[in-house]
C-alpha positions in Angstrom: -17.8 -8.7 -10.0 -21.1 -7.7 -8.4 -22.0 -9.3 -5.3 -25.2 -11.4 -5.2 -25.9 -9.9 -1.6 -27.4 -7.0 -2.4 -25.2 -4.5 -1.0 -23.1 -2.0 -3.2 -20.6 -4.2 -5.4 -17.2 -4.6 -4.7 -14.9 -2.0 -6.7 -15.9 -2.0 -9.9 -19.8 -1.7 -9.5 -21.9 -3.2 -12.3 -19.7 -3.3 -15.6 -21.3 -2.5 -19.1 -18.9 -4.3 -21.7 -20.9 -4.3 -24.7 -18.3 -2.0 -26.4 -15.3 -3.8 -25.2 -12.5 -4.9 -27.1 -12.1 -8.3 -26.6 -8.4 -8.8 -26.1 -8.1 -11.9 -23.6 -8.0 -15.7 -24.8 -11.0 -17.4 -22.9 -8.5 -19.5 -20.2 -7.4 -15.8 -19.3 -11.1 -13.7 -18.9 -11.4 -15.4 -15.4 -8.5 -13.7 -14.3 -9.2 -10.8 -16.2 -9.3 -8.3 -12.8 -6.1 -9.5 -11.2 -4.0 -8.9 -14.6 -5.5 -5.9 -15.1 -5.3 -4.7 -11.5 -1.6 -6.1 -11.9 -1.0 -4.2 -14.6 -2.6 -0.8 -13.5 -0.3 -1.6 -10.0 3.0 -1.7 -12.0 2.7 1.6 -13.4 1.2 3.4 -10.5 4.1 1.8 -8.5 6.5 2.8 -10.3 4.8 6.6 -10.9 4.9 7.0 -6.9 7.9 4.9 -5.8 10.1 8.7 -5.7 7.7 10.0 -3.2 7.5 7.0 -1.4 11.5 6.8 -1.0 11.2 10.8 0.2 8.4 9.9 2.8 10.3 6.8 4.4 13.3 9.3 4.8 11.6 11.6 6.5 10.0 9.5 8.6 13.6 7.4 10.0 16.0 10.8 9.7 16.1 14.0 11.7 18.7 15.3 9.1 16.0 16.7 6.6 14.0 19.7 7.4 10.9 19.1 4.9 9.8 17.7 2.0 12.0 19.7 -0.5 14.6 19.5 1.8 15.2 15.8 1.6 14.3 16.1 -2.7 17.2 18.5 -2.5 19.5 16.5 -0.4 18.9 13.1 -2.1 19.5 14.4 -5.5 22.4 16.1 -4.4 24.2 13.2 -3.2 22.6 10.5 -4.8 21.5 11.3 -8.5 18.2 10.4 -9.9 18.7 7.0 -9.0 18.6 7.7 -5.0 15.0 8.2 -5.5 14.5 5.0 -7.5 16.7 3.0 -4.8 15.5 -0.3 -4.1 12.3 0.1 -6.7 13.3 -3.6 -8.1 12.0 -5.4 -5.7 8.5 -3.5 -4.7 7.9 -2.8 -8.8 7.1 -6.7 -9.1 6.0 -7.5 -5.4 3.7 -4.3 -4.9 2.0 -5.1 -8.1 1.4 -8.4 -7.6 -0.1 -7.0 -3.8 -2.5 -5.0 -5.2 -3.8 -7.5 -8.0 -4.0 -10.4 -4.9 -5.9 -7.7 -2.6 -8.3 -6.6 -5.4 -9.2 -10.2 -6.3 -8.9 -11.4 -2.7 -11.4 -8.7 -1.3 -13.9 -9.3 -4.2 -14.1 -12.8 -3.4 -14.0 -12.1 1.0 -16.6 -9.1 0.8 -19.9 -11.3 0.2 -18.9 -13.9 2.5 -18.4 -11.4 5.2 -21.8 -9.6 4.1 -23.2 -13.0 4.7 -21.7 -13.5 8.4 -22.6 -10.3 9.5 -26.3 -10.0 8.3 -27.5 -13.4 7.1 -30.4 -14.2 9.2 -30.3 -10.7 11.3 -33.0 -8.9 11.7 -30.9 -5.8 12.7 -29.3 -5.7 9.7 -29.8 -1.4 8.4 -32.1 -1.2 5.8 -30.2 1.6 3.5 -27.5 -0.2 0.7 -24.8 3.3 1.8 -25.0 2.0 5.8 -24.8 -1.5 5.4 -21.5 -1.6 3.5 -19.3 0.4 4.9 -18.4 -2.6 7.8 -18.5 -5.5 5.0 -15.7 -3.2 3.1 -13.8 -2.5 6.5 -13.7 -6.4 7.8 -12.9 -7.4 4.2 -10.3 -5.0 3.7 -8.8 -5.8 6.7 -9.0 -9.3 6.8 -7.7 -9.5 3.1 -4.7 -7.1 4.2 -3.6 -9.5 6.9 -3.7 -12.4 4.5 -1.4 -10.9 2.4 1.0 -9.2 4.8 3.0 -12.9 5.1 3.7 -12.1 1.5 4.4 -8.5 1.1 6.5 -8.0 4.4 9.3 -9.1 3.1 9.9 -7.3 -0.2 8.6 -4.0 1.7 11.8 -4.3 4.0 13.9 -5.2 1.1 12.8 -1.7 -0.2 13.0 -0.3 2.9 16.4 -1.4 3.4 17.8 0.1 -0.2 16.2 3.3 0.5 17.2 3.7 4.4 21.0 2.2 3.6 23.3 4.9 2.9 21.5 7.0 5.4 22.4 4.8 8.7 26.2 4.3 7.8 28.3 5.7 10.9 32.0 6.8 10.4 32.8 3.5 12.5 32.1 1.8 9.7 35.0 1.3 8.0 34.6 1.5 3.7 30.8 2.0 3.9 29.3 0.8 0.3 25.6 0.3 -0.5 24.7 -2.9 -1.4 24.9 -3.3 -5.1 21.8 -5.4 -6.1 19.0 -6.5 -4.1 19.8 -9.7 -4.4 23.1 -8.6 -1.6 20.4 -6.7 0.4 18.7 -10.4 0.9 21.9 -11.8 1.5 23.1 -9.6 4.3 19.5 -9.7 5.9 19.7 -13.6 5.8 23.6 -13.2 6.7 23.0 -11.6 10.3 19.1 -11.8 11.1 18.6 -15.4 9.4 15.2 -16.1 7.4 13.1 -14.6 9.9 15.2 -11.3 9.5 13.0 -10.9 6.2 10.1 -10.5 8.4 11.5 -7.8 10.2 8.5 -5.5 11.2 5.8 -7.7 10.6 3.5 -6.7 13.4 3.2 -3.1 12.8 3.3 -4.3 8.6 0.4 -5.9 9.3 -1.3 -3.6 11.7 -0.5 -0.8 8.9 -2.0 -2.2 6.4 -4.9 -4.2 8.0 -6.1 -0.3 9.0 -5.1 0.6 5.3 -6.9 -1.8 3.5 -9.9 -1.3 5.9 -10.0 2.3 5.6 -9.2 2.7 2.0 -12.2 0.3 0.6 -14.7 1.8 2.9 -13.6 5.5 1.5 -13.7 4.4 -1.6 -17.0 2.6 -2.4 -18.9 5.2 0.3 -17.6 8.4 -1.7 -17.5 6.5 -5.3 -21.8 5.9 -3.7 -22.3 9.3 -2.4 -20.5 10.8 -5.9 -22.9 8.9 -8.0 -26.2 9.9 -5.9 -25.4 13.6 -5.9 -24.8 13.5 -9.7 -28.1 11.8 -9.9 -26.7 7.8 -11.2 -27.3 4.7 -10.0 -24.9 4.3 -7.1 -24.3 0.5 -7.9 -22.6 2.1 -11.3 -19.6 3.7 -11.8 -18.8 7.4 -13.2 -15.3 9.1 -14.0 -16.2 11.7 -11.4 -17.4 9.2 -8.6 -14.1 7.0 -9.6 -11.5 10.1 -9.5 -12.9 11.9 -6.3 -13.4 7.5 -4.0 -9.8 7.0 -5.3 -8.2 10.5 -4.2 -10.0 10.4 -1.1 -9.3 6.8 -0.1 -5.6 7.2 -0.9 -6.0 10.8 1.7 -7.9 9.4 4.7 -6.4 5.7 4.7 -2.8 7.2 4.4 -3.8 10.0 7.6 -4.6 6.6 9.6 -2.3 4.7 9.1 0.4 6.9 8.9 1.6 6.7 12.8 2.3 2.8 12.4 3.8 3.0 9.0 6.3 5.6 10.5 6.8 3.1 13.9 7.7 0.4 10.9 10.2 2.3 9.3 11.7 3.8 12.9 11.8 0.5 13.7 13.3 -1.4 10.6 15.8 1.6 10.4 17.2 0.3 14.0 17.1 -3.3 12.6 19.1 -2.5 9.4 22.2 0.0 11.3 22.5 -3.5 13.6 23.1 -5.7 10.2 25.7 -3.0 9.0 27.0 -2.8 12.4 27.4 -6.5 12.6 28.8 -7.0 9.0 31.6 -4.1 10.1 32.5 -5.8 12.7 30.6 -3.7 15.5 28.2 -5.3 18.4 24.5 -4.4 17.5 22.7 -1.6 19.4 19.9 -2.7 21.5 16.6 -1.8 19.8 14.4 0.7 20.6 10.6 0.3 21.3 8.6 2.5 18.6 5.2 2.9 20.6 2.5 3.7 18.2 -0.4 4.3 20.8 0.3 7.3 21.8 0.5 11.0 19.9 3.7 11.9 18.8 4.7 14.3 16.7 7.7 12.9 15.2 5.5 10.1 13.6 4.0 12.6 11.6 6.2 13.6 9.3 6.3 13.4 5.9 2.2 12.5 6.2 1.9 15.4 3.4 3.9 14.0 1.0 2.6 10.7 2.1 -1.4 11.4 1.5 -0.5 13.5 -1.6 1.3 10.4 -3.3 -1.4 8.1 -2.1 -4.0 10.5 -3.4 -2.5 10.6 -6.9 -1.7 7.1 -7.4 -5.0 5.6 -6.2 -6.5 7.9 -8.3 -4.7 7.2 -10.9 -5.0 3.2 -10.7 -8.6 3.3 -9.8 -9.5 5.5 -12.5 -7.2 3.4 -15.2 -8.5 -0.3 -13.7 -12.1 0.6 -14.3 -11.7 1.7 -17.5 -9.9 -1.0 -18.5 -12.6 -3.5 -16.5 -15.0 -1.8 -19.1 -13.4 -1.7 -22.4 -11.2 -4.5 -22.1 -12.9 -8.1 -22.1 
């Protein structure tokens, strides 16, 4: 998975497999990253999804206090399972994300080290400088691609977890939906197809800076990790790994965090008018969620945000590299 540019390689750096176990039948060993970044995606999805459900809570409702206080509340009222609300949809979807954006950015980041330096006589001389705009156009540019997929299973998700939150006593027998396969069905019901893609714009803005700012975190710190330690920085270490996951998952999740809060504020308005119009009640006219501007109110829950993103990306990164290397 090294690029033939020269600059730092993509993910996974330079991959020593002589003690692998050889596990994959040859049609498969072309597609050995995407399954095994598919694979490494389930679990961390499914590790994180509780936090996740606290964060987009916090971020749509005024009626929790903190981070405990909506755990507290949720289990109260809702069990165990209103933590896991909705997980159906984004177990399957979010993997197959993160194995498309792995494989997709692998393949985009030495085209776009090719457009920006082929030919140049600009172009910085050091490896460490060099990369960090090839890993920020690629990540962006792959998270935009994939946005027209993801979008809508993320408001799927969003809608199971928001749902029994934005019920109003005017609506007469309130029940959550009982599958996700009703969720679609309302959406579809009252917004059409294109309901689905509720949110798409600040989806796609969200993760564009995401992607962006997670790759370049991660391959500068997994660089800077190795160099301190005295390695080749093209080469990967368990420290290096650990420390570029946990601090991609923390920076990339501070950045992004105003738009992914403007999404939810804004898919939360979008799902009260489909429970409004299935109860019989005229929609409420939607209110702009400006993302440009500071406001505190689309900072909260950012701690339980960048400490789930710090332990799963640490977690998958650590777990896909290993497997990259002992698995062939």
């Amino acid at each position: 998975m090294a690029s033939n540019n020269g600059s730092i390689p993509a993910i996974t750096g330079q991959i020593d497999t002589s003690n692998a176990f050889h596990i994959f039948p040859e049609p498969l060993r072309p597609f050995k990253g995407s399954i095994l970044a598919y694979a490494c995606s389930f679990c961390s999805t499914f590790i994180g999804f509780p936090l996740d459900t606290v964060k987009t809570r916090l971020q749509a409702h005024k009626e929790f206090r903190g981070v405990f206080d909506c755990i507290r509340k949720t289990y109260a009222k809702e069990g165990v399972n209103g933590f896991y609300r909705g997980i159906y949809a984004p177990l399957f979807s979010s993997a197959f994300t993160k194995s498309a954006n792995v494989a997709l950015f692998t393949k985009i980041k030495p085209w776009t080290y090719d457009t920006l330096y082929a030919g140049s006589t600009g172009t910085p001389a050091h490896p460490f400088i060099r990369n960090i705009p090839v890993c920020f156009a690629s990540g962006a540019m792959t998270a935009v691609t994939i946005s027209f997929f993801a979008c809508p299973f993320e408001f799927i998700k969003v809608y199971a977890q928001l749902e029994k939150l934005v019920h109003t006593p005017s609506m007469v027998n309130a029940t959550a939906s009982a599958s996700t396969g009703d969720i679609v069905r309302l959406i579809v019901k009252h917004e059409g197809l294109g309901g689905l893609y509720s949110g798409l714009r600040y989806h796609m803005g969200r993760d564009a800076l995401f992607s962006a700012t997670y790759y370049s975190v991660y391959e500068s710190t997994k660089w800077s990790m190795n160099a301190l330690i005295n390695l080749d920085p093209a080469k990967s270490s368990p420290i290096s790994i650990l420390m570029g996951g946990g601090m991609a998952g923390i920076v990339a999740s501070a950045v992004m965090f105003p738009i992914d809060s403007a999404k939810s504020l804004f898919q939360k308005d979008i799902i009260a008018n489909i429970l409004r119009k299935e109860h019989g009640l005229e929609p409420l006219p939607l209110n702009k969620r400006p993302i440009l501007s500071f406001d505190r109110r689309l900072y909260k829950g950012v701690g339980i945000t960048c400490t789930r993103s710090f332990l799963v990306s640490m977690a998958f990164f650590n777990i896909y590299e290993i497997a990259m290397k002992y698995l062939a």
